[in-house]
N, C-alpha and C positions, 0 to 999 in steps of 0.2 A: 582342431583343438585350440589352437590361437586365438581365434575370431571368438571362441567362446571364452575364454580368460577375456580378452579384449572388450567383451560386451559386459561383462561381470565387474571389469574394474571401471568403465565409463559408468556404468549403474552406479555401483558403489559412490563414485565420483558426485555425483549427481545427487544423490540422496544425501551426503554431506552437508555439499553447498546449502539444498534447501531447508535443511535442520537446524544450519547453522545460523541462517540467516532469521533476524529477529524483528522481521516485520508480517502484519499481517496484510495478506492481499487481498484484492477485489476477487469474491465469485457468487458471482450468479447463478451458479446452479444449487448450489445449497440452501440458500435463501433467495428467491427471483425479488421478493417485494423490495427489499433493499440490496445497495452494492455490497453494502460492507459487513461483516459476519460480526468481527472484532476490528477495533481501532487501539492504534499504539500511542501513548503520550512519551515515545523515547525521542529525541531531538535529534532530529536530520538537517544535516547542514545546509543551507541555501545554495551552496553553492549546487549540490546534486540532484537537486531539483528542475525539473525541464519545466514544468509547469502542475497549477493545482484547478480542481473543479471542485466547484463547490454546488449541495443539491439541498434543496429545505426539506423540511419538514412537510409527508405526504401522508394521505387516511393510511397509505398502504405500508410504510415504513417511517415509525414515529419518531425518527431524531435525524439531526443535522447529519450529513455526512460527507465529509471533506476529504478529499482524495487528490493523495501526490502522486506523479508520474516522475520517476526517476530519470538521470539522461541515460541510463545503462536500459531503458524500458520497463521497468520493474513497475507496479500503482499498488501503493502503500496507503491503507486507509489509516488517516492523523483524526485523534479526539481531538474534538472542537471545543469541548472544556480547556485542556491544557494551556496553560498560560504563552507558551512556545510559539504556538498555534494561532492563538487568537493574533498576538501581536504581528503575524505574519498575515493573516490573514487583515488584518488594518491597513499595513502597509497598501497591501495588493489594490484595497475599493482603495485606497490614497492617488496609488499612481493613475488609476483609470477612471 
């Protein structure tokens, strides 16, 4: 009977977090033609960003889409409209 309260409140646990959490992720199986379903213009700090990929515009998925990878591993698809974005995204062709 433990191991099942046990497994009920890790669930629970789980399903929180990812409720709570207000980014939209990369998947691929929903949509294969593009990564990103939905893109968030909400402002994530530079600092928690491990790195970004950026992909053009393809016949098979018609818009820019720009994807952060968290250092916790989390990849967060960023609208490449957003002003947040872009200017981050300048920076990045600056350094390299």
């Amino acid at each position: 009977m433990n191991s099942k309260v046990a497994v009920i409140i890790i669930t629970l646990f789980v399903l929180f977090l990812s409720s709570t959490q207000c980014t939209t992720t990369v998947s691929a199986t929903v949509q294969p033609n593009c990564r990103c379903i939905h893109a968030t213009s909400r402002v994530i700090s530079p600092r928690k960003i491990r790195h970004i990929d950026m992909f053009p515009m393809t016949p098979n998925c018609p818009h820019i889409e720009v994807i952060a990878t968290l250092k916790i591993g989390t990849k967060v698809c960023l609208d490449p409209e957003a002003p947040w974005v872009k200017k981050m995204i300048d920076r990045f062709l600056e350094q390299n």
